[in-house]
ZAMARGU-4260 file (C-alpha; in steps of 0.2 Angstrom, whole numbers, plus 5000, padded with zeros to 4 digits):
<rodrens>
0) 5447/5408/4951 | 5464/5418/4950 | 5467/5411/4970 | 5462/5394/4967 | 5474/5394/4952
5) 5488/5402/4961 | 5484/5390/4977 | 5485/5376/4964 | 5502/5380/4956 | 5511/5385/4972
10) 5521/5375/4986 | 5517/5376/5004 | 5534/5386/5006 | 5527/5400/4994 | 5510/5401/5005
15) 5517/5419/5013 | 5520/5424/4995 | 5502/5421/4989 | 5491/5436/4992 | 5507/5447/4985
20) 5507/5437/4968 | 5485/5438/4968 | 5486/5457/4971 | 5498/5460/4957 | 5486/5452/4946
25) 5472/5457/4951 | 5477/5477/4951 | 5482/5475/4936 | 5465/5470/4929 | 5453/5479/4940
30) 5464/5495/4934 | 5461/5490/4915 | 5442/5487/4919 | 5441/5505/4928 | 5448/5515/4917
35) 5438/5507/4903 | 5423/5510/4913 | 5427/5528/4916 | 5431/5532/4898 | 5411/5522/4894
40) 5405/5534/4906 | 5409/5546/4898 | 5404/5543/4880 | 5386/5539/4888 | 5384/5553/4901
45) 5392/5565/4886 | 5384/5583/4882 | 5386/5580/4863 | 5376/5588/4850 | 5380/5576/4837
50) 5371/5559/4844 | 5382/5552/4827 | 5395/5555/4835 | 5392/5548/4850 | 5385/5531/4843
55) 5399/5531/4834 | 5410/5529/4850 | 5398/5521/4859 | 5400/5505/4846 | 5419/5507/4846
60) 5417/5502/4865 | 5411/5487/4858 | 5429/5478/4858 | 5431/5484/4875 | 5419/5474/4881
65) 5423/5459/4871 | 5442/5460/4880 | 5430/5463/4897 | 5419/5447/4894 | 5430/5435/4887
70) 5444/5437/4899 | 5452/5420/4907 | 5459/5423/4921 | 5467/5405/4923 | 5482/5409/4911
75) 5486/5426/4920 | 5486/5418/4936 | 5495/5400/4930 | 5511/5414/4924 | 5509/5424/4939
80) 5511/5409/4951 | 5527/5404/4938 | 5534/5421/4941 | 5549/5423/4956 | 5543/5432/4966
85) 5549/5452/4971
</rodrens>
């Protein structure tokens, strides 16, 4: 979806420029996602005595994963295809 958008908001002239302006993007949220996979890992995987504790975290993720499921990509890719490019 984030090429197509791109694709769609770009000129022929810009086609070169293309998979430069999907990588940034797309670096930018597979990062975000691998980090906050990393850091659920290990909450689960944790060697805590206190379960409470972990539960606890475990919950806070939650809003983690609402930012991880609820994600448009069309806006982010729509700006980066606005963007000048470096």
């Amino acid at each position: 979806m984030a090429l197509a958008t791109i694709l769609a908001q770009v000129d022929a002239a810009a086609g070169p420029g293309v998979p430069a302006c999907y990588e940034r993007l797309r670096r930018e949220r597979v990062a975000e996602v691998q980090l906050g996979a990393r850091k659920h890992g290990l909450r689960v995987d944790s060697a805590s005595d206190d379960l409470g504790v972990r539960d606890a975290e475990l919950l806070a993720h939650a809003e983690f994963r609402k930012h991880l499921y609820t994600y448009d990509v069309v806006p982010h890719a729509r700006a980066a295809a606005a963007a000048p490019q470096q």
